[in-house]
N, CA, C and O atoms as a CHARMM CRD file, in Angstrom:
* protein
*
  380
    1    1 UNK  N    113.17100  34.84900  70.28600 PROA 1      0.00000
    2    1 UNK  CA   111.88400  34.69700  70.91900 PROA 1      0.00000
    3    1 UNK  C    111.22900  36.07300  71.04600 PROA 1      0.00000
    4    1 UNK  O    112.10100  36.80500  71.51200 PROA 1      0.00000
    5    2 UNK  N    110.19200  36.71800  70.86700 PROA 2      0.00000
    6    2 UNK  CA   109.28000  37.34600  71.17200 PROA 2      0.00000
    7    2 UNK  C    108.33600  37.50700  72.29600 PROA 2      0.00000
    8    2 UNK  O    107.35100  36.77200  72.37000 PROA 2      0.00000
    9    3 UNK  N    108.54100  38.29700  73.05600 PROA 3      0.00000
   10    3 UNK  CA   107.97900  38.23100  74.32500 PROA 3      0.00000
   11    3 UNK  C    106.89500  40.07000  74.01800 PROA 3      0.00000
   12    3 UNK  O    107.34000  41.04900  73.41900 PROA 3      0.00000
   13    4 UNK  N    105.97200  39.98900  74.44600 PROA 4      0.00000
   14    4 UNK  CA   104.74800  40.39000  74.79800 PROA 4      0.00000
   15    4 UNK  C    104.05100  40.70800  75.81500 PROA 4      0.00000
   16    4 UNK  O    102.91600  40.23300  75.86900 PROA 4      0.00000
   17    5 UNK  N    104.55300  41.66600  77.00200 PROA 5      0.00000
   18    5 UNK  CA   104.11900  42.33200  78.13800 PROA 5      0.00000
   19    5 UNK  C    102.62600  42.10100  78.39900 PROA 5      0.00000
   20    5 UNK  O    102.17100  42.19700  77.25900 PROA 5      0.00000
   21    6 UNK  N    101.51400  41.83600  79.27200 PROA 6      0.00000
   22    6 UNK  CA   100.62300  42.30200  78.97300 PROA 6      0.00000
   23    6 UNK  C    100.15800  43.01600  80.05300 PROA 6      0.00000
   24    6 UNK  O    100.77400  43.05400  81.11900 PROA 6      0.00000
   25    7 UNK  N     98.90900  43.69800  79.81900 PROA 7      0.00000
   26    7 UNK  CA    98.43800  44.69200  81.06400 PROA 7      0.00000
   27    7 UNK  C     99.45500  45.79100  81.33800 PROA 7      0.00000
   28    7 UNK  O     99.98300  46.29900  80.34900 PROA 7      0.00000
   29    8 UNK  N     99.79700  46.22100  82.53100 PROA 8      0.00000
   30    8 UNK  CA   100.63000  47.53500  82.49200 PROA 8      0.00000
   31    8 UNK  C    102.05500  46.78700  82.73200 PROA 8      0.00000
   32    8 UNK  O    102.61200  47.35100  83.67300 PROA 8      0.00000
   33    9 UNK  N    102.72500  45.88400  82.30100 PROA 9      0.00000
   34    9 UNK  CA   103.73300  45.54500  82.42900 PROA 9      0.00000
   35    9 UNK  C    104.78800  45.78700  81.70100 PROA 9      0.00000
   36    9 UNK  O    104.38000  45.86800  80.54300 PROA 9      0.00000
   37   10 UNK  N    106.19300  45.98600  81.74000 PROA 10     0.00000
   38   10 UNK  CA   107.02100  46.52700  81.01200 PROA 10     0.00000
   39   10 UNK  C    108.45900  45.23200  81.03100 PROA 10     0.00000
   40   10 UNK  O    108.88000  44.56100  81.97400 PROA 10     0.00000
   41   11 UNK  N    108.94500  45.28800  79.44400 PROA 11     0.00000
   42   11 UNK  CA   110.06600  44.50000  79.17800 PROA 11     0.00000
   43   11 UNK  C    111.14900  45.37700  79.63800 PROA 11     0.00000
   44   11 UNK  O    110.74900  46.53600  79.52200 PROA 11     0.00000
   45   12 UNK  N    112.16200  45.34800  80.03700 PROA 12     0.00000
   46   12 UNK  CA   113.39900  46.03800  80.41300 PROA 12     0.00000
   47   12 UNK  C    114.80800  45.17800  80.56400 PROA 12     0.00000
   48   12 UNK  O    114.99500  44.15500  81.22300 PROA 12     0.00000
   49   13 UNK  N    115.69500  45.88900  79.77800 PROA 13     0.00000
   50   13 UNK  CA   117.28500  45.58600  79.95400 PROA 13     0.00000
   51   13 UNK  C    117.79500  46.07000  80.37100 PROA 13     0.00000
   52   13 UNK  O    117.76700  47.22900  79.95800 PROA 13     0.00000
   53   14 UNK  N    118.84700  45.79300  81.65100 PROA 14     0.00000
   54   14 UNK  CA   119.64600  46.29000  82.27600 PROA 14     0.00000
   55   14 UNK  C    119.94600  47.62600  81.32400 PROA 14     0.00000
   56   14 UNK  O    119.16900  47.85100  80.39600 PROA 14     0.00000
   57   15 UNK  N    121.05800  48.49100  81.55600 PROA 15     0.00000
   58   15 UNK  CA   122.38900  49.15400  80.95400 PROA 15     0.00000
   59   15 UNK  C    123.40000  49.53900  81.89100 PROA 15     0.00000
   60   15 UNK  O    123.45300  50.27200  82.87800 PROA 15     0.00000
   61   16 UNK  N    124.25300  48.73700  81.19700 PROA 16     0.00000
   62   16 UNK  CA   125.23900  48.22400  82.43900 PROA 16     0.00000
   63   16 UNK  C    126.50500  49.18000  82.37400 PROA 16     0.00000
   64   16 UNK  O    127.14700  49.41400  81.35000 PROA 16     0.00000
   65   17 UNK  N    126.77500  49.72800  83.72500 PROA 17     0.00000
   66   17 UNK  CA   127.60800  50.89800  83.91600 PROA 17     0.00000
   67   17 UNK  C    128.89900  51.03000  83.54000 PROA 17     0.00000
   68   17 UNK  O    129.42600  49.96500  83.86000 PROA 17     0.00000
   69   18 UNK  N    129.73000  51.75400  83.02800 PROA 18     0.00000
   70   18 UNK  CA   130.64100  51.29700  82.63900 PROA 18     0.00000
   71   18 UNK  C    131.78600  51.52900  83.89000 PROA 18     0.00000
   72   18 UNK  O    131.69100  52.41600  84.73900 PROA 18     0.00000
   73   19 UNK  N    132.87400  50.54100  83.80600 PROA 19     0.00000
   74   19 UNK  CA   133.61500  50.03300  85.01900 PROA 19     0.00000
   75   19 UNK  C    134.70500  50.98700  85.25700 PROA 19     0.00000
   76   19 UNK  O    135.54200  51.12800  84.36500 PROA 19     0.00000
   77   20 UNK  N    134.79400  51.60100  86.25100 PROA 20     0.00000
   78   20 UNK  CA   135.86200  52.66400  86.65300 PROA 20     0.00000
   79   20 UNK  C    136.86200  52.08300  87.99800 PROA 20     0.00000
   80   20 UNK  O    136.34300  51.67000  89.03500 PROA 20     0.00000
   81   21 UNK  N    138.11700  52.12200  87.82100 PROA 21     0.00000
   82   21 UNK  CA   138.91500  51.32600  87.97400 PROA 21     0.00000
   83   21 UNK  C    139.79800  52.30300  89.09600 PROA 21     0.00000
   84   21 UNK  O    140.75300  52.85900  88.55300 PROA 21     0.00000
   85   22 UNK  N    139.67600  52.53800  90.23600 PROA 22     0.00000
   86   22 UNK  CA   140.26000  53.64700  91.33900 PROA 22     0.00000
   87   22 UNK  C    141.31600  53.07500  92.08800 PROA 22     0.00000
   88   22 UNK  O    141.05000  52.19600  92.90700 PROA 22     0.00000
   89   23 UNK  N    142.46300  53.45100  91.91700 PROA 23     0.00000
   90   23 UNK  CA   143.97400  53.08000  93.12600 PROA 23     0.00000
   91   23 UNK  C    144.28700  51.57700  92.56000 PROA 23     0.00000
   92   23 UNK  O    144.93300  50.81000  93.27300 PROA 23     0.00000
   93   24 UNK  N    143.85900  51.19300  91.37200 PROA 24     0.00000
   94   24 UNK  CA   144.02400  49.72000  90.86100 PROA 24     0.00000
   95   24 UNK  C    143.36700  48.64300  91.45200 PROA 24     0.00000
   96   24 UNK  O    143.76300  47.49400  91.25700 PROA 24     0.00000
   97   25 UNK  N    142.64800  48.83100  91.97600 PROA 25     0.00000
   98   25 UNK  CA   141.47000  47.72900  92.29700 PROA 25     0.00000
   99   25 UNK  C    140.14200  47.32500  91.71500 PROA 25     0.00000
  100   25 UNK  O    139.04000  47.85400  91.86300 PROA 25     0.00000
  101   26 UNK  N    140.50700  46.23300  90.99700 PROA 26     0.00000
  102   26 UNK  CA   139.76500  45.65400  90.24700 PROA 26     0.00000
  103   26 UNK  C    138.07900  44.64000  91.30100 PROA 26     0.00000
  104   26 UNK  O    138.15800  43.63300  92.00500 PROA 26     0.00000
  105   27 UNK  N    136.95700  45.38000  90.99100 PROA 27     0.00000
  106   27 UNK  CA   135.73700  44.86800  91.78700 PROA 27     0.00000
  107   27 UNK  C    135.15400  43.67300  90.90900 PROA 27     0.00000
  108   27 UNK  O    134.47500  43.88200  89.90300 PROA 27     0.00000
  109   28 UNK  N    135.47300  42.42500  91.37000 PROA 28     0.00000
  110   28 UNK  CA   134.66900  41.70300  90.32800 PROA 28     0.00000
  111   28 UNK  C    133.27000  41.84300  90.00400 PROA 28     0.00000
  112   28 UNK  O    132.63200  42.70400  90.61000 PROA 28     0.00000
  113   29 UNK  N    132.77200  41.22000  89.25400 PROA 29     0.00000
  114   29 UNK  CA   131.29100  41.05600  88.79100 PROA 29     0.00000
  115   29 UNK  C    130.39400  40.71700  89.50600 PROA 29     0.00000
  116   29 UNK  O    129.27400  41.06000  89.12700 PROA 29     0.00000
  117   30 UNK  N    130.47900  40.03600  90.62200 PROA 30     0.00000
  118   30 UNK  CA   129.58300  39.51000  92.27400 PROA 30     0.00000
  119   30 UNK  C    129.30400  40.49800  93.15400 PROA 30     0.00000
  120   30 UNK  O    128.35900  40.58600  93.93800 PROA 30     0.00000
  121   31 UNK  N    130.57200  41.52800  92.87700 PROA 31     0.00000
  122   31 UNK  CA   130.54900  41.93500  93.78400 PROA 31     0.00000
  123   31 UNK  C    130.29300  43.75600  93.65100 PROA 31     0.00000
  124   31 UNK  O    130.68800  44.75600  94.24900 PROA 31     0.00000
  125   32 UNK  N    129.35200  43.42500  92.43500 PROA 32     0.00000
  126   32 UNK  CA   129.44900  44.96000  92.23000 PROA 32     0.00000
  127   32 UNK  C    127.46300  45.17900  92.61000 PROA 32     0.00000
  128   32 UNK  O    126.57600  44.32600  92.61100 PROA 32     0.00000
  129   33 UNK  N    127.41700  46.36000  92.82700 PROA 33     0.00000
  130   33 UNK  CA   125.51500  46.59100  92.72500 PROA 33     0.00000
  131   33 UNK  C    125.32000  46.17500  91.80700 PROA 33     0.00000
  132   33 UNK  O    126.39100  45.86200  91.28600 PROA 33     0.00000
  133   34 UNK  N    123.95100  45.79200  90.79500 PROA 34     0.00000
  134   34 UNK  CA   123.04800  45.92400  89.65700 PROA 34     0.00000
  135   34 UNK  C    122.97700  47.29400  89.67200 PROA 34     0.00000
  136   34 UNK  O    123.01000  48.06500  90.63100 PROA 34     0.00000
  137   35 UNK  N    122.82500  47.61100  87.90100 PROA 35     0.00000
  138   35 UNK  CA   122.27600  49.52700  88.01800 PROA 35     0.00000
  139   35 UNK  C    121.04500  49.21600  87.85800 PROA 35     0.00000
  140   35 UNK  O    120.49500  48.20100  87.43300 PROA 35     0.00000
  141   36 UNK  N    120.54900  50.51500  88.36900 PROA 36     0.00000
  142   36 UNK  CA   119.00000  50.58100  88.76800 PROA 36     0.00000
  143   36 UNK  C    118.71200  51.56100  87.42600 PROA 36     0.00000
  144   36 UNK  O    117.95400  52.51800  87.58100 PROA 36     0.00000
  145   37 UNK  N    119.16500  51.37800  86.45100 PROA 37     0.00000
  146   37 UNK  CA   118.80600  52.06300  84.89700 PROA 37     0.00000
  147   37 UNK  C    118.73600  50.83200  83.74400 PROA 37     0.00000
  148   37 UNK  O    119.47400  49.84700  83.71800 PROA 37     0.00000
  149   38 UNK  N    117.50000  51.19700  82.66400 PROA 38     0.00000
  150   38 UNK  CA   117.35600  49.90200  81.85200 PROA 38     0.00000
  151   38 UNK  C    116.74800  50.67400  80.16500 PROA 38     0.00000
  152   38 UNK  O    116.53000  51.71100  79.54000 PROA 38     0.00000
  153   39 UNK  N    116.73800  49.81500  80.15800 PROA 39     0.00000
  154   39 UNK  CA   115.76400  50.16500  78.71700 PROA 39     0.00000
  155   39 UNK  C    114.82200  49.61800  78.18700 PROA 39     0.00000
  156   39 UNK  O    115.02200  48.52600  77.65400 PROA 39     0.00000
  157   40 UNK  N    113.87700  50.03900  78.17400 PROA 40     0.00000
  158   40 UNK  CA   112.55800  49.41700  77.90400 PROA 40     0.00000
  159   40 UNK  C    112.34600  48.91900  76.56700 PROA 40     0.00000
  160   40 UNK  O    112.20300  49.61600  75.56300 PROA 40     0.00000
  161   41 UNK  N    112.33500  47.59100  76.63400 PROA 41     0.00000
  162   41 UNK  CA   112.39200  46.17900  75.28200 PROA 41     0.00000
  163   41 UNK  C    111.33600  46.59800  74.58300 PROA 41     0.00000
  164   41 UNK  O    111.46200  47.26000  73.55300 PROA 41     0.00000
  165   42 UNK  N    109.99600  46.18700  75.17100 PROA 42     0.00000
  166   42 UNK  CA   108.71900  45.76500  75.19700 PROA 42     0.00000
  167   42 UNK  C    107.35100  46.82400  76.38300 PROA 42     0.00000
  168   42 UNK  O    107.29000  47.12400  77.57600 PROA 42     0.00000
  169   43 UNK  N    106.79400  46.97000  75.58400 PROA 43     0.00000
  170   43 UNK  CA   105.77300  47.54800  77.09800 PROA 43     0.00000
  171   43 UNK  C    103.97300  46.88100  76.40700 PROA 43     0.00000
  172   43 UNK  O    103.59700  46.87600  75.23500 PROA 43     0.00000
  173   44 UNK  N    103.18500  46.38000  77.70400 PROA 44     0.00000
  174   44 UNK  CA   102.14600  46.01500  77.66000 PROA 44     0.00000
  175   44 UNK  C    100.94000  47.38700  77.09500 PROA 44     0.00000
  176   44 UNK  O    101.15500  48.59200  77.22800 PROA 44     0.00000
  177   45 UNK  N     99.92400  46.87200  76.58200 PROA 45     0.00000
  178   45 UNK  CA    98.80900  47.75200  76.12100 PROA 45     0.00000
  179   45 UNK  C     98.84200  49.02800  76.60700 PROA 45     0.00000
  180   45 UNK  O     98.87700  50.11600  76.03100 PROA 45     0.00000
  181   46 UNK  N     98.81100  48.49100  78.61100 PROA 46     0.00000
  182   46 UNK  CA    98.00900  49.52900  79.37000 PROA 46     0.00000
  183   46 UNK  C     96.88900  48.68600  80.40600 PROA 46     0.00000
  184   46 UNK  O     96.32600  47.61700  80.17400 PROA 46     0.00000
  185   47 UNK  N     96.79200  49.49600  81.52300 PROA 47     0.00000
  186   47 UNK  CA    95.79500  48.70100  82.52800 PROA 47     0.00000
  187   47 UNK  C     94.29300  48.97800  81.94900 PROA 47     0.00000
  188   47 UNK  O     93.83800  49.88500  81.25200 PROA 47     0.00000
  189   48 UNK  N     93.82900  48.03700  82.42100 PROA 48     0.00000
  190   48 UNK  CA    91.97700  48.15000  82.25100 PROA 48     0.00000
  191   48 UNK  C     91.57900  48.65500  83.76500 PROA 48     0.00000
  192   48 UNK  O     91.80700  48.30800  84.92400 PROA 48     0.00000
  193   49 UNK  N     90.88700  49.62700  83.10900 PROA 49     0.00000
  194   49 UNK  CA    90.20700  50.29500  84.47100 PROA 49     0.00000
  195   49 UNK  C     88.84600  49.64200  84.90400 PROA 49     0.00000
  196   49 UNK  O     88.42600  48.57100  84.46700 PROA 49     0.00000
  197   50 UNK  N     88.26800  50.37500  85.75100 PROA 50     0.00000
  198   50 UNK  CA    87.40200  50.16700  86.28500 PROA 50     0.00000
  199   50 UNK  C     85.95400  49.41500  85.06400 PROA 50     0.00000
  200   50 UNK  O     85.42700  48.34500  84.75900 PROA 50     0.00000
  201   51 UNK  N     85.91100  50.70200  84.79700 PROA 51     0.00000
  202   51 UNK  CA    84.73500  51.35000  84.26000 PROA 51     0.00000
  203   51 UNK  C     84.99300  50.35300  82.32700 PROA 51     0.00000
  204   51 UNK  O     84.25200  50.42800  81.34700 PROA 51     0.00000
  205   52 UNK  N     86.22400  49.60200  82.48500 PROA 52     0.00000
  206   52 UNK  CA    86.38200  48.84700  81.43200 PROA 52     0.00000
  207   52 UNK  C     86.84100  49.38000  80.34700 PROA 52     0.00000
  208   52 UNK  O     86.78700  48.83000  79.24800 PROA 52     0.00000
  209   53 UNK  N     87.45400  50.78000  80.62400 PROA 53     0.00000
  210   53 UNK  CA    88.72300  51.64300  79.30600 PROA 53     0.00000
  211   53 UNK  C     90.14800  50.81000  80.02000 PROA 53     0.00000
  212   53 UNK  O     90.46900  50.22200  81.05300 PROA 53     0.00000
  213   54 UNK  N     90.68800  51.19900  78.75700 PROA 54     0.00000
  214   54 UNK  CA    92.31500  50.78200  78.91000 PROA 54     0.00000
  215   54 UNK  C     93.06900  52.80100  79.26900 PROA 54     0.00000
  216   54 UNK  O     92.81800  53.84500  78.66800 PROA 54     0.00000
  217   55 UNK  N     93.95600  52.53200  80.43300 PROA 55     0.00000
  218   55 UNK  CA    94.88000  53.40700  80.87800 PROA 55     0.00000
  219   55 UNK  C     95.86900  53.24500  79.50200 PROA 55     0.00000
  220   55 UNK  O     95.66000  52.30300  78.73700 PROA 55     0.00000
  221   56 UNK  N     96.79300  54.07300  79.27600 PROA 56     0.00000
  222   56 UNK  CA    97.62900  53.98900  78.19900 PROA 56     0.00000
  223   56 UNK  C     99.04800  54.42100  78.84300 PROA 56     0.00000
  224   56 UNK  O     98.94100  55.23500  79.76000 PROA 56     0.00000
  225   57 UNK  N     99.88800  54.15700  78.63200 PROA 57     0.00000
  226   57 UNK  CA   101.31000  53.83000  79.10000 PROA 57     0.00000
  227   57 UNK  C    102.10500  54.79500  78.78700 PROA 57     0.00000
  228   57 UNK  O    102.27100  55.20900  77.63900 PROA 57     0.00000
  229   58 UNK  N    102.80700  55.33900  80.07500 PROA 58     0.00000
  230   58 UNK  CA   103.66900  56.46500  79.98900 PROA 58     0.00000
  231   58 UNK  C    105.00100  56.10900  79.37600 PROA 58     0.00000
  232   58 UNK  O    105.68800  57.11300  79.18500 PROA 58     0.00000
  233   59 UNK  N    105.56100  54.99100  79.01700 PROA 59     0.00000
  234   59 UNK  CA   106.50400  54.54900  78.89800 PROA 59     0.00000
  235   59 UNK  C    106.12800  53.81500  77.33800 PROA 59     0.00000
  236   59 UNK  O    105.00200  53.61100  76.88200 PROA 59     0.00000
  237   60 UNK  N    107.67400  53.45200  76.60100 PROA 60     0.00000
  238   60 UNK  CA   106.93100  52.80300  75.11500 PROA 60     0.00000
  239   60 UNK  C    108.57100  52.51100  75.03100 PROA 60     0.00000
  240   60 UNK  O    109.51500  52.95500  75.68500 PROA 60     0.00000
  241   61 UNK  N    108.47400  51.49300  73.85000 PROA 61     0.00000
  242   61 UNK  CA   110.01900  50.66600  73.64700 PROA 61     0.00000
  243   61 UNK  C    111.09500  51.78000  73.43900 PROA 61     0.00000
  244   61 UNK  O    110.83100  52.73000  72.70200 PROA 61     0.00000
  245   62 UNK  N    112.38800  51.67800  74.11800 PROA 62     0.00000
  246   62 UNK  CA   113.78300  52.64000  73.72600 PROA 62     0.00000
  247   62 UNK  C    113.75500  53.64800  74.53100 PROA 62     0.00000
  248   62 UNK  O    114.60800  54.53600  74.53300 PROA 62     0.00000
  249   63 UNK  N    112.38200  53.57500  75.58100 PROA 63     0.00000
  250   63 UNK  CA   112.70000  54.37600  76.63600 PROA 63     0.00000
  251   63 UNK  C    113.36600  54.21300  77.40300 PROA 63     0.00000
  252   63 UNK  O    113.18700  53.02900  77.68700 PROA 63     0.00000
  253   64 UNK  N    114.70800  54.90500  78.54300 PROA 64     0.00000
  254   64 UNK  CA   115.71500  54.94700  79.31000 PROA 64     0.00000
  255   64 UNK  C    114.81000  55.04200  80.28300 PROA 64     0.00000
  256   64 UNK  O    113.87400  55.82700  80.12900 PROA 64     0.00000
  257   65 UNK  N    114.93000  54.14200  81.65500 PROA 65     0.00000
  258   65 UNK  CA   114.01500  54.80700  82.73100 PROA 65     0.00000
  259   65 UNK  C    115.15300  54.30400  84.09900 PROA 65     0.00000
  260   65 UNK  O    116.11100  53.53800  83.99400 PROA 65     0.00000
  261   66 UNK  N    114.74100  54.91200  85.15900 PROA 66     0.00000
  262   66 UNK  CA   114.95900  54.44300  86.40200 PROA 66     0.00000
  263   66 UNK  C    114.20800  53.58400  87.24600 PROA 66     0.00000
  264   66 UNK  O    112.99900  53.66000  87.02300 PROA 66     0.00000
  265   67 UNK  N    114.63100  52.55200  88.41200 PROA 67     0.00000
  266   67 UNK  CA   113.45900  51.86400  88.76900 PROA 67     0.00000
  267   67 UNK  C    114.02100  51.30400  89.92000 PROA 67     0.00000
  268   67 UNK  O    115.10400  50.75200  89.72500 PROA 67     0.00000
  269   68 UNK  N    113.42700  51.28300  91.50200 PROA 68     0.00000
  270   68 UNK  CA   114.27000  50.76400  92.60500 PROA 68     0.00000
  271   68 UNK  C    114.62500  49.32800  92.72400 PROA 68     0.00000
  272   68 UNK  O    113.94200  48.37800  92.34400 PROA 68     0.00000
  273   69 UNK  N    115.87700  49.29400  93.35000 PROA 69     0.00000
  274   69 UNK  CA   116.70600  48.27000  93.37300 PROA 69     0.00000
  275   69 UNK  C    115.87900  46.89000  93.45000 PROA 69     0.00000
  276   69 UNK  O    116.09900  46.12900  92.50800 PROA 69     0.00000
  277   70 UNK  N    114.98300  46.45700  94.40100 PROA 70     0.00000
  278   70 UNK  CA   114.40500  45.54600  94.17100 PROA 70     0.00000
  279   70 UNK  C    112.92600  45.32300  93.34100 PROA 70     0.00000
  280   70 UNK  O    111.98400  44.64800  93.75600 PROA 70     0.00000
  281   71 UNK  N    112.98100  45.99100  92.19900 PROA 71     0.00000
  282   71 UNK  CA   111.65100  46.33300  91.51000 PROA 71     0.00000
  283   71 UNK  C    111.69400  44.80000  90.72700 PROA 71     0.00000
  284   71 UNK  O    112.71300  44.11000  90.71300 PROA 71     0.00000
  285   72 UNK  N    110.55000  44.44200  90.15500 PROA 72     0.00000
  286   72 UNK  CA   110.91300  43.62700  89.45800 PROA 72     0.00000
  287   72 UNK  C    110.65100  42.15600  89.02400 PROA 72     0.00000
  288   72 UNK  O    111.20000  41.53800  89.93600 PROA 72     0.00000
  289   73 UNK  N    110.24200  41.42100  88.34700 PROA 73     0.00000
  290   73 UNK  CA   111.29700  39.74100  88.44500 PROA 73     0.00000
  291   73 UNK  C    112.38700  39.55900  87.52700 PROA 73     0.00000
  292   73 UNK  O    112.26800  40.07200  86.41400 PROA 73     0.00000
  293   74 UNK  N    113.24500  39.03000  87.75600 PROA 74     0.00000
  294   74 UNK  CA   114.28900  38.82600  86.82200 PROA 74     0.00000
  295   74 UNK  C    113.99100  37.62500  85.88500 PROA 74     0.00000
  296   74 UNK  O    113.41300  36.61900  86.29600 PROA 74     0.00000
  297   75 UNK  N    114.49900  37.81200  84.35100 PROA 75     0.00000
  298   75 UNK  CA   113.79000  36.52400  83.38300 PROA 75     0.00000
  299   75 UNK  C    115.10700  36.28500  82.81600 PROA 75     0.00000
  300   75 UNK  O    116.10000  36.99100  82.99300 PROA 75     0.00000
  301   76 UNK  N    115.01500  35.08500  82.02700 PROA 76     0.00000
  302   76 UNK  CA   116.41400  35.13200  81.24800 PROA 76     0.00000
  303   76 UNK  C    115.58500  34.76100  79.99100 PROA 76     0.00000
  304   76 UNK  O    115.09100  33.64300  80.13200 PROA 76     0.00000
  305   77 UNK  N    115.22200  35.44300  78.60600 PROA 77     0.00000
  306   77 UNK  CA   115.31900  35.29800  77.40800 PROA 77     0.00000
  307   77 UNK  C    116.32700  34.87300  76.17900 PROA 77     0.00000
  308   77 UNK  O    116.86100  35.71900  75.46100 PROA 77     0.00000
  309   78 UNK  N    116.48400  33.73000  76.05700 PROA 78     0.00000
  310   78 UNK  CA   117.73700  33.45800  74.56300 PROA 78     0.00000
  311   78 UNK  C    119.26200  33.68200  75.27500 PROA 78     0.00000
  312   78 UNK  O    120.07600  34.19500  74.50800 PROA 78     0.00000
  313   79 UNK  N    119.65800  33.43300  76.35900 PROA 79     0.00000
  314   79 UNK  CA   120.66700  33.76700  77.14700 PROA 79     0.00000
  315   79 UNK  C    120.93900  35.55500  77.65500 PROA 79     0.00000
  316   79 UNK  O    121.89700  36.01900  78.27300 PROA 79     0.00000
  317   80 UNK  N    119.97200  36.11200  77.23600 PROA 80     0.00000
  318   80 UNK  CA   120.00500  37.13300  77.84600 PROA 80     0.00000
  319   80 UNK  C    119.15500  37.49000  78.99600 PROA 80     0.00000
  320   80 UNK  O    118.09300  36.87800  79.10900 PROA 80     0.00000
  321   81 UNK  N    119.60700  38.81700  80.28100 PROA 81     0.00000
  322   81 UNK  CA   118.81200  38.52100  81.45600 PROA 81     0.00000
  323   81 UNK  C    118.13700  40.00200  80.99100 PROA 81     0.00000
  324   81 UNK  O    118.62400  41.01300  80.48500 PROA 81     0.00000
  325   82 UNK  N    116.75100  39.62100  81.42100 PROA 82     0.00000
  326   82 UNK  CA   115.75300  40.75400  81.76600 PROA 82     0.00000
  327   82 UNK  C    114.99200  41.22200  82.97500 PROA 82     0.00000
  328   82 UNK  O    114.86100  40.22200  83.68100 PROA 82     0.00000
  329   83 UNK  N    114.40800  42.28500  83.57400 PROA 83     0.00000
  330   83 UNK  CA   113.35900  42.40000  84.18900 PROA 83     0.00000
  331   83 UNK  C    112.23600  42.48400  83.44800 PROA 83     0.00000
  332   83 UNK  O    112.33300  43.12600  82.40300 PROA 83     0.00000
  333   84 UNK  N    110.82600  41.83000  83.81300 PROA 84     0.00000
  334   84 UNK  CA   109.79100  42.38700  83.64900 PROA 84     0.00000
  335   84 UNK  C    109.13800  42.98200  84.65400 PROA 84     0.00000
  336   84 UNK  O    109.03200  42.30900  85.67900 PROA 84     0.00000
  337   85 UNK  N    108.56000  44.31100  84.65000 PROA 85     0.00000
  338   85 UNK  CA   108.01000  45.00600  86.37700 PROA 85     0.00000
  339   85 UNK  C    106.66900  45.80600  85.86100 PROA 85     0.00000
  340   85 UNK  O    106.64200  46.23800  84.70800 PROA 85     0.00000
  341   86 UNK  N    105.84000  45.94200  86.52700 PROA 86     0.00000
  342   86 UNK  CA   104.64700  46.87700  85.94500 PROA 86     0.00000
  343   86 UNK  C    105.45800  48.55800  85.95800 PROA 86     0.00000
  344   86 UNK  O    106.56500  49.01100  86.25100 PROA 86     0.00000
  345   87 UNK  N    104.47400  48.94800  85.57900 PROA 87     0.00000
  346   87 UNK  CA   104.55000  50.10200  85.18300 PROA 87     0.00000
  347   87 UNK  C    104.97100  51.39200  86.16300 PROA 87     0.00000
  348   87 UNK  O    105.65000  52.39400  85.93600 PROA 87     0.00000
  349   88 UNK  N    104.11800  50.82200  87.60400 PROA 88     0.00000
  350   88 UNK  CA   104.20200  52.18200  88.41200 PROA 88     0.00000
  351   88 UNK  C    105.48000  51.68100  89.08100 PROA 88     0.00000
  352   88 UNK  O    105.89700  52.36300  90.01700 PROA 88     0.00000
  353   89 UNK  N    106.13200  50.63000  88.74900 PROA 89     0.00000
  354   89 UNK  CA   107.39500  50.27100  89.79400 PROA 89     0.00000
  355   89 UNK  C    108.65500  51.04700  89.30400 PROA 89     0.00000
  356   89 UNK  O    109.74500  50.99700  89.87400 PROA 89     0.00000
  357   90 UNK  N    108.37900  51.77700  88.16700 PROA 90     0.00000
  358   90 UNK  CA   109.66200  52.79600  87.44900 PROA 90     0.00000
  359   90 UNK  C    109.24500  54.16300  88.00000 PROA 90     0.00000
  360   90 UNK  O    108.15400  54.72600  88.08600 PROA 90     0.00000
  361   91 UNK  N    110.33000  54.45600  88.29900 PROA 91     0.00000
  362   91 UNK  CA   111.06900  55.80700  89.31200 PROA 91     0.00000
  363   91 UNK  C    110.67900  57.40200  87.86400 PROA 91     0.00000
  364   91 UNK  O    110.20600  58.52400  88.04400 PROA 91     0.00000
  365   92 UNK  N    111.04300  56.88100  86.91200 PROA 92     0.00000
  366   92 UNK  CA   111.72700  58.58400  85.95200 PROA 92     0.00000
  367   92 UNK  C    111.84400  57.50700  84.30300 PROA 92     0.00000
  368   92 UNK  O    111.87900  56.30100  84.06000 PROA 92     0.00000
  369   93 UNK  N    111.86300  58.38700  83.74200 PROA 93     0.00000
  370   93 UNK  CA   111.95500  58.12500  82.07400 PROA 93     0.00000
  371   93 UNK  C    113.57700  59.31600  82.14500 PROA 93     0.00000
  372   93 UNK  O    113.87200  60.23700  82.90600 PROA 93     0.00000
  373   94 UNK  N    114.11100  58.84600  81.25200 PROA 94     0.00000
  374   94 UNK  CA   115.84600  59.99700  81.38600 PROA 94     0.00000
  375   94 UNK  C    115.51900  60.16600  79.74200 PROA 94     0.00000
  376   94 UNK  O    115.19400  59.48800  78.76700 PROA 94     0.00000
  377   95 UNK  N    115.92100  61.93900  80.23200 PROA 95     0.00000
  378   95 UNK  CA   115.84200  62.03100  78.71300 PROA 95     0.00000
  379   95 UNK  C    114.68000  62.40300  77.81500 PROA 95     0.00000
  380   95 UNK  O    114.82400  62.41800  76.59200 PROA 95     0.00000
């Protein structure tokens, strides 16, 4: 499926941390945080301003970014889970 951001909105995939395993205690999957790091799928045009120009987007597909814990909606595409969130709801671009 093909999905298509629009306005200042951004596609994003998790990237999921890798699991470190301390004194042998295994944290299941429920019970761990979400990381607040993703990668940007998809990103929309850009906002329309006022005056009827389009803003242009600091962010663009394969960008690494940061973004707070409850930023967001969560989607599920083709069995995979996504956020879609606008633009100003991301923290940093890494990298």
């Amino acid at each position: 499926m093909n999905v298509r951001p629009l306005h200042d909105r951004v596609l994003v995939k998790r990237v999921e941390e890798k699991e470190v395993v301390k004194g042998g205690i295994i944290i299941p999957d429920t019970a761990k945080e979400k990381p607040m790091e993703g990668e940007v799928i998809a990103a929309g045009p850009g906002k329309v301003l006022d005056d009827g120009k389009r803003a242009g987007m600091d962010v663009k597909a394969g960008d690494r970014i940061l973004f707070g814990k409850y930023s967001g909606t969560e989607i599920k595409i083709d069995d995979q889970d996504y956020i879609i969130m606008r633009e100003e709801e991301i923290l940093a671009v890494i990298g």
